[in-house]
N, C-alpha and C positions, 0 to 999 in steps of 0.2 A: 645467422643460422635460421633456416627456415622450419626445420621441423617441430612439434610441440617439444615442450621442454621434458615433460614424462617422459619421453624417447631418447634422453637426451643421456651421455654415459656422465660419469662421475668427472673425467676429465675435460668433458668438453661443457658440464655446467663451471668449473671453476674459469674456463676461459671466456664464458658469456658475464661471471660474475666482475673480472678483471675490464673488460672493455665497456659493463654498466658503468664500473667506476672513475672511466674518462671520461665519461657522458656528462651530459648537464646534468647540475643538482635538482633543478628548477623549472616549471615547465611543463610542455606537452610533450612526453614521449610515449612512442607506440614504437612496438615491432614492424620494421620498414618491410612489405611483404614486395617479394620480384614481380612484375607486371610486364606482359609477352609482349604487348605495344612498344614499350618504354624501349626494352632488350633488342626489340628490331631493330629497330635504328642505330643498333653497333653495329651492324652486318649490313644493312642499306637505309639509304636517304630517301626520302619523303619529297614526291613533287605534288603538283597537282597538272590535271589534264580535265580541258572542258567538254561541255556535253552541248556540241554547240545546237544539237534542236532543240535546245530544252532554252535557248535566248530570247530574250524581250525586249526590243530595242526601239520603245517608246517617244520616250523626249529626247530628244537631241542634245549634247551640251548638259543636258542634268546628270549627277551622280551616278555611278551602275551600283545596285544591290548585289551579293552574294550570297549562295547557298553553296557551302560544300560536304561535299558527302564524305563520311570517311571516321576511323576514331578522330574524337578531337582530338587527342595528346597529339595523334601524326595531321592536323590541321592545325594546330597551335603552332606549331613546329614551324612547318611554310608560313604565318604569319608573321614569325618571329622574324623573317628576311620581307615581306610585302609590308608590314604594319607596324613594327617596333617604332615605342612611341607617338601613335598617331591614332591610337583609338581615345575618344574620347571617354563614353561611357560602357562599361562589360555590365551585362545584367543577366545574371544569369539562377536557372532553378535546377542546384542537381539534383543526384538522385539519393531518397532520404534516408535510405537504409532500413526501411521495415520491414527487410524477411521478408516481401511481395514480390520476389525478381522484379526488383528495381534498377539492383546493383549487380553488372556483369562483373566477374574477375578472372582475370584467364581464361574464360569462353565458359564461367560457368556462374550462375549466379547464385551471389551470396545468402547463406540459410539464416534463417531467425537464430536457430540455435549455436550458429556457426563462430566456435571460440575466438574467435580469431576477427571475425565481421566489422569491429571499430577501428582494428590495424592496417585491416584491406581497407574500409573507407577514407582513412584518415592518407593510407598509401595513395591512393587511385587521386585524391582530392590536392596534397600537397604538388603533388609534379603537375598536374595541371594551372595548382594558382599560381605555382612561381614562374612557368611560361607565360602567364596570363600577363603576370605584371610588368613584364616588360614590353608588353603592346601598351600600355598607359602612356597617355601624354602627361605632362608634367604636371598638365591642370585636372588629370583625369581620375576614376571613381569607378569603384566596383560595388555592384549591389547583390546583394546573395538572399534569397527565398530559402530557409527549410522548416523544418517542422523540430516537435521535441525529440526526436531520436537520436538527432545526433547537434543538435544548435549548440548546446556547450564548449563542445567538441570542435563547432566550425569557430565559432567567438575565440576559442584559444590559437586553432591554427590558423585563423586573419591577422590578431595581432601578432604572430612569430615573423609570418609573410611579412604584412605592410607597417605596422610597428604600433603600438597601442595611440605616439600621436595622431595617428592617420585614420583613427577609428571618429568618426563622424556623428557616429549615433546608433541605436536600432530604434526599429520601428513595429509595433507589435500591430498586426493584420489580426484583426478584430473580422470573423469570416463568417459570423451570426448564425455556426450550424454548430450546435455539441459532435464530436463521436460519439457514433451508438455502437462503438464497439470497444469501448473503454471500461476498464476492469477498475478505474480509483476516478479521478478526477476528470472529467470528461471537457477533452482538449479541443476547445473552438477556434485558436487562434496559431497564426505563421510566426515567426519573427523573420524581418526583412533586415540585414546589417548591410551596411554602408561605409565604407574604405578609401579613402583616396589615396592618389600616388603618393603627393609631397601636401601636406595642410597648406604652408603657405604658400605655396602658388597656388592651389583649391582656393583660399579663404580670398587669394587679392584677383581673382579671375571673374569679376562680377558678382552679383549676387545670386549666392547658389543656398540647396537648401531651402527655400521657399516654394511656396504653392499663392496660387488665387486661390483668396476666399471663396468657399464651397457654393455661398448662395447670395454673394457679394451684388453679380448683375443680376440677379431674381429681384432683389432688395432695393435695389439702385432702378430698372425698368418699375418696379410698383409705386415709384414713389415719382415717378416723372407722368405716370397714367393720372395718378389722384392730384399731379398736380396741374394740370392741364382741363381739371373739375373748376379751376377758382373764377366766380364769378358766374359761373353756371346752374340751373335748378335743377337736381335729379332727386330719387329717394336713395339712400346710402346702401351701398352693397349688403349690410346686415338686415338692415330693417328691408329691404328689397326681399332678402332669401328668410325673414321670419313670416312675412306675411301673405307671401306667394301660397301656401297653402290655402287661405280662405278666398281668393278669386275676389276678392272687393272689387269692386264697380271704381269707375274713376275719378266717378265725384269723393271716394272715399280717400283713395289713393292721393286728390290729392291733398290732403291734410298731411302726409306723409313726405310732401317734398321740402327741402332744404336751398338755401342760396350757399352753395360753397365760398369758405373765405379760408386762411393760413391758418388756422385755428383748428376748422373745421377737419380740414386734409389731415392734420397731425392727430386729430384722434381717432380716426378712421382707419390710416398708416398704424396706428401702435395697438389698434384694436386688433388688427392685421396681424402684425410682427406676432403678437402673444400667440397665439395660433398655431404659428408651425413651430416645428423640429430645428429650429436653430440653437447654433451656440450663441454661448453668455456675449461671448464679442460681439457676434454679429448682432445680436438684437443690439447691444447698446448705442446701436447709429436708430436710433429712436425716433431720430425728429428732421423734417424739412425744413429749411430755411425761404425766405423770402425770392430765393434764386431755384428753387425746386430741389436744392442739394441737400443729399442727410449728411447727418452730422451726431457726433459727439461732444461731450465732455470729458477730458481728462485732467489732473489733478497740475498744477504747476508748482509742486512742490519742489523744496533744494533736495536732488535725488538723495545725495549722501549724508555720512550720520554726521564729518565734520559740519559744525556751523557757516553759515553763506557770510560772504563781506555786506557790512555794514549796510549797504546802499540797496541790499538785497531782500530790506525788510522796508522798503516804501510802500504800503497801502497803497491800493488804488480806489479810486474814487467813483462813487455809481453813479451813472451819467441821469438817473433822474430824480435820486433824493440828494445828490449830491455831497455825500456821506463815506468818509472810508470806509474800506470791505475789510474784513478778518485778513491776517496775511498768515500765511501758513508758519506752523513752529521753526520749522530751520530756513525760513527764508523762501524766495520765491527762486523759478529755474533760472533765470532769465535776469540780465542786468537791465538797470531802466529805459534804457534805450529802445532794445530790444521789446520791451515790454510796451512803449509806447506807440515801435509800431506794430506790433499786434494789437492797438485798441484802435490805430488806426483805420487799418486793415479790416477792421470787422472779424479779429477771433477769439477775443474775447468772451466769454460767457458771462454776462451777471443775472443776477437773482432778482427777484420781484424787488426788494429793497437791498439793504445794505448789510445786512444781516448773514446773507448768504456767501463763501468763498469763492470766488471769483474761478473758471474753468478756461482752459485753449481749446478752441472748436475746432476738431478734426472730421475732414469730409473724409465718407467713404469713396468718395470715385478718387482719390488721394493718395489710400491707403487700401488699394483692390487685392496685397500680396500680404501674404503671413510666413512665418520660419512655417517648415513644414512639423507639424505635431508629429510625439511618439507613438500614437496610437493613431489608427485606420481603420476605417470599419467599409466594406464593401461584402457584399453577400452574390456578384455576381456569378454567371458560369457564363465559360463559352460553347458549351454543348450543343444548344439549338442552332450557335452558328455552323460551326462544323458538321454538324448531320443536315443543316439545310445545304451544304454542297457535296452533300454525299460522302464525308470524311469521318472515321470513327478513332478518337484517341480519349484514353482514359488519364480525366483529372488535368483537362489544360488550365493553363492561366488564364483569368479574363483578360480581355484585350484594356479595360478600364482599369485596372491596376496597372498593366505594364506601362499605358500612356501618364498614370500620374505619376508613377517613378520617375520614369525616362523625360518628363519634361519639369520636373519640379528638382528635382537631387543635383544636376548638372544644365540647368535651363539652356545657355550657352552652345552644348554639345552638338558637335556634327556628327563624328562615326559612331556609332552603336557594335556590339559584339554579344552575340549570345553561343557560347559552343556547348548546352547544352537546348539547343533550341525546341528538339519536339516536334509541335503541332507546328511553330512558326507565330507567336501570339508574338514575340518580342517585334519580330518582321511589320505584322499586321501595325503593329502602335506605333510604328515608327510613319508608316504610308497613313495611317491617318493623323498625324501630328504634320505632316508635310500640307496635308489637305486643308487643316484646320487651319495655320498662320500661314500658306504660300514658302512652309519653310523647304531648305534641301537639305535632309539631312538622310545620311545613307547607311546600312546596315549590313552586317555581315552575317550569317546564320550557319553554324556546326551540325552537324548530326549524324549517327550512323547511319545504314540504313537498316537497320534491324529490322525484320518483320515490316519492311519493303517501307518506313516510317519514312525515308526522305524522296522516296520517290512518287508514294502513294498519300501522303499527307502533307507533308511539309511544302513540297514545289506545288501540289493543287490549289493548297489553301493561297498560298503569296503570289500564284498565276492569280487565281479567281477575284483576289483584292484588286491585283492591275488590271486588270482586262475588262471586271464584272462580269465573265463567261464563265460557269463551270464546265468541267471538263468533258462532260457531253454537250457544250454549245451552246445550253440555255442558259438564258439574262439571270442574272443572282442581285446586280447592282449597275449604276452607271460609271463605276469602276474608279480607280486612284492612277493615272499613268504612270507609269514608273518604267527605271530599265534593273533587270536579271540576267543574273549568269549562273550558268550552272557549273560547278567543278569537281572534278575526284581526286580522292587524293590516291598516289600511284607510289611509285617507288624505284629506284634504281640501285641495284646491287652496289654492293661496295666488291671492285676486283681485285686478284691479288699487285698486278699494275695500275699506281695512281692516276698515270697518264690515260690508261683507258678508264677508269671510273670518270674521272674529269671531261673525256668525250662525250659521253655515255649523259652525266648531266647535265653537258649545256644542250646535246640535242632534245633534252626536254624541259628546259630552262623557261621558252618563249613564254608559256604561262604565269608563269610565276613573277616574271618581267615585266608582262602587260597589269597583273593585278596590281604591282608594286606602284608603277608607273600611272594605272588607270587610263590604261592607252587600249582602247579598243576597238579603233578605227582602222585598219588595214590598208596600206595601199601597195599594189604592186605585189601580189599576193604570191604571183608566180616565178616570183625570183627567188634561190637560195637562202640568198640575206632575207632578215624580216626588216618592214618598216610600219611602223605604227605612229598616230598621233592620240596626243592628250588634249585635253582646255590649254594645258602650260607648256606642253611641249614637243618635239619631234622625238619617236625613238626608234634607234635602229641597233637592232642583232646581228651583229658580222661575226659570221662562224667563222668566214677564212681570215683570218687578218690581213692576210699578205695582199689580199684583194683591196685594200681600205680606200686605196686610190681610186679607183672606179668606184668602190659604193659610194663613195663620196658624192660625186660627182652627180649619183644618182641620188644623193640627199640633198644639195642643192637645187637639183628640179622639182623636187618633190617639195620641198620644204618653202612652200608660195607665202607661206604667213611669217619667215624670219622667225618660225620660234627657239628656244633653246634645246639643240641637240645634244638628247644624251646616247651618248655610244657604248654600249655593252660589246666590248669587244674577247672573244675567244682566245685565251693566253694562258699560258700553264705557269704564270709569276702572277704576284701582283702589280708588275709594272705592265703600261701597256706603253712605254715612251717610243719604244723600238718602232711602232707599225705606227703612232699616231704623229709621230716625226714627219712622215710621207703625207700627212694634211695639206694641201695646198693653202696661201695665203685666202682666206674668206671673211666676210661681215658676220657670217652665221659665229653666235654664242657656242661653245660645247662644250661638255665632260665626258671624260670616258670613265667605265668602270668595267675590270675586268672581272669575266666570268669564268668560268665557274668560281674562280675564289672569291669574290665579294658573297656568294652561299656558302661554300666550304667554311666561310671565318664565322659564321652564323651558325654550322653547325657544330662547328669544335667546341665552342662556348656550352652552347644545349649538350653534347652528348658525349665531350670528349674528343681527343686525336684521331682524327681519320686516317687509315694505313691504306 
């Protein structure tokens, strides 16, 4: 029941009280509120159709990006037939619910005061993540940005979704600005949570959940300058920048020079280190070795609280007093073997004498990667990007958060998804992470167009990244190449005859076929049938079936690379045996898949029996 319960008669609260008592005991419940998006889609189906001047068709052979226009619910929806299971990482920033018409619901946005505001958020947010989840690949992860207004609220409705094993962590965005509009506690920080499909396929998919060390190569590049000093006479970087004030003459200066030696470098390095803004880890690579590599010490203690085997407490011996070392209380890590060849090897650490417990010297060019911390501290905007291309959006993400997520949470990851996109910042990180390692990885971008947001912001900004043109012409940058497509999403009535609804979809099917497919190569464009090519494969749209023998025929001349033909062919069963029976004997690979119901079984699932 939708109305307030004050409205509500005598009879009809003991029937809401009777179906609370079916309900879970336990839990996040909210009153489920109707949402006009959702409800379309009993009455018609959700395609999408492109905007083909709105195309970028840069690199050849690379990935194509996607922007589509439209509610996301009714772009979720079309994913759930192009993407189910094949997205890697969703990363997404909804909307936080502060009474700022943030949050639209039924074409109206939601009031601060508005009783009901945590039931519409919690409504509007649930059908979208559990569309969401089934675009995950098995090794895949969802990352969610919001703020305090409703984070409790999203932390309970992740783990109902993806289950509380699958919860990963959060991450508190440490954003270095108070609100100056706070009445208690003045709120500087995001919390960012993190969800994967399945943990153990996340946990055995590489190493995920890590970041490079913040200032690992700063650290590592300073200590390879000082040490390319040895043997050399200069005055040292400090005493250089204390004395440069007084202008001394050079007979004075030189009293002031030095012959650098290993010694020298290291306390030059750690004079250095004390200095900056590092963390406790990183300083502790403190010291340069003989090979210009920093290093530490860590402890070789038996990690656990049982006692180490017998053989575990051999002393080791200081290779200049010749004297056993202290051996740790519960033994050493490492059996003697082991341990031998680390004294081998040179990684061992001893002490001036023997007095001191012996350490394993770990380089940092070794150990360049850490788990990624709970905490994040980043103070950026991307304001002055966007207003330097002439784009005005309030409160985007910085591009330097979205690329540390998106390359640390899921390292691995190819596809990307954001269907609350915005400005397009998720887009941006992804063409500069491709830039940065030579990687291909491709992204998907949602959005309405509200207040003309996906036509006027979102497509300039992720032109202006590929091209380096803003949209008057002028140079912005030397650009990131990339290939774009632009999409809407559309719709086709549900009739009271299946068979014409069924027509009716596959002749607007092609796109939704090529995104699936990633086939955007046309050939033969002027025939009936479509035929398109991918990296992996031939694909052809035969509306008429009965025709199959002649499309054929013309799939085989086309088909110059022997790739594998997939046939969408137009059938009102899910069999296509009848028409693909007429295939002539060929070398050529195929499958067919019949259309419209390979979407129709896509949409029963999402929305129910199609009539």
């Amino acid at each position: 029941m939708s109305k307030p319960l004050e409205d509500c008669s005598r009879e009809e609260l003991i029937e809401i009280i009777k179906s609370l008592k079916k309900q879970k005991k336990f839990g996040l419940v909210w009153e489920d509120k109707p949402e006009k998006v959702a409800d379309d889609c009993k009455t018609k189906l959700p395609v999408v159709e492109e905007v083909s001047e709105k195309c970028l068709n840069l690199v050849p052979d690379e990935p194509t990006n996607l922007i589509i226009e439209g509610d996301n619910y009714h772009a979720l929806s079309v994913l759930n037939y192009t993407h189910a299971g094949k997205i890697d990482v969703i990363y997404i920033d909804p909307p936080y619910n502060r009474g700022k018409n943030d949050l639209k619901y039924n074409d109206s946005y939601v009031d601060a005061e508005d009783p009901y505001k945590h039931s519409k958020w919690l409504s509007f947010m649930n059908k979208r993540l559990r569309l969401a989840k089934k675009l995950l690949s098995t090794t895949g992860v969802i990352i969610v940005n919001i703020d305090e207004h409703e984070s409790c609220r999203m932390l309970c409705l992740l783990n109902e979704i993806f289950g509380e094993q699958n919860n990963m962590g959060e991450i508190v965005w440490n954003k270095q600005n108070p609100k100056g509009d706070s009445h208690g506690v003045a709120s500087m920080h995001e919390t960012i949570f993190c969800f994967c499909k399945d943990r153990e396929h996340f946990l055995t998919h590489g190493e995920v959940c890590i970041r490079k060390k913040l200032n690992a190569e700063i650290m590592v590049t300073k200590a390879q300058s000082l040490f390319k000093k040895i043997g050399k006479r200069a005055i040292p970087e400090e005493v250089a920048s204390a004395i440069k004030p007084f202008n001394y003459s050079n007979k004075i200066k030189d009293d002031f020079y030095v012959t650098y030696d290993l010694a020298l470098i290291n306390k030059e390095f750690q004079n250095w280190l004390s200095k900056q803004k590092f963390s406790g880890g990183e300083k502790a690579y403190k010291y340069i070795d003989s090979d210009g590599r920093l290093y530490r010490g860590v402890s070789m203690a038996w990690p656990n609280k049982k006692t180490a085997p017998e053989n575990y407490f051999i002393p080791l011996i200081h290779p200049v007093t010749q004297k056993p070392c202290p051996v740790p209380e519960r033994g050493w890590r490492n059996p003697p073997a082991t341990m031998a060849k680390l004294i081998n090897d040179n990684l061992i650490i001893f002490g001036e004498d023997e007095t001191k417990q012996p350490e394993r010297k770990y380089f940092l060019d070794e150990n360049m990667y850490e788990n990624v911390p709970s905490i994040y501290e980043n103070a950026d905007s991307a304001d002055g990007m966007l207003s330097s291309i002439g784009v005005s959006f309030e409160y985007p993400k910085p591009v330097s958060e979205a690329t540390y997520l998106c390359s640390s949470i899921q390292p691995q990851a190819k596809v990307f998804l954001d269907f609350f996109a915005g400005s397009g910042t998720t887009g941006q990180a992804v063409l500069e992470l491709n830039k940065e390692d030579g990687g291909h990885r491709q992204f998907i971008l949602c959005t309405n167009n509200e207040n003309k947001i996906a036509e006027e912001v979102t497509y300039p900004r992720i032109k202006t990244v590929i091209t380096g043109k803003r949209m008057d012409g002028s140079t912005y940058s030397e650009g990131i190449p990339a290939n774009l497509r632009y999409f809407k999403t559309g719709f086709v009535e549900k009739n009271r005859s299946t068979d014409a609804t069924r027509k009716k979809l596959v002749d607007r099917s092609a796109d939704m076929i090529r995104i699936r497919e990633n086939a955007y190569v046309e050939l033969k464009s002027e025939t009936i049938n479509k035929y398109f090519v991918s990296n992996d494969a031939f694909v052809a749209i035969i509306f008429d079936p009965f025709e199959l023998a002649e499309a054929w025929a013309e799939i085989e001349k086309l088909n110059a690379e022997k790739k594998l033909v997939k046939l969408y062919i137009f059938s009102y069963s899910r069999d296509t045996s009848a028409f693909t029976d007429e295939i002539p004997e060929t070398s050529l690979e195929w499958e067919s898949i019949p259309i419209p119901e390979s979407i129709l079984q896509v949409y029963k699932r999402l929305f129910g029996r199609s009539k």
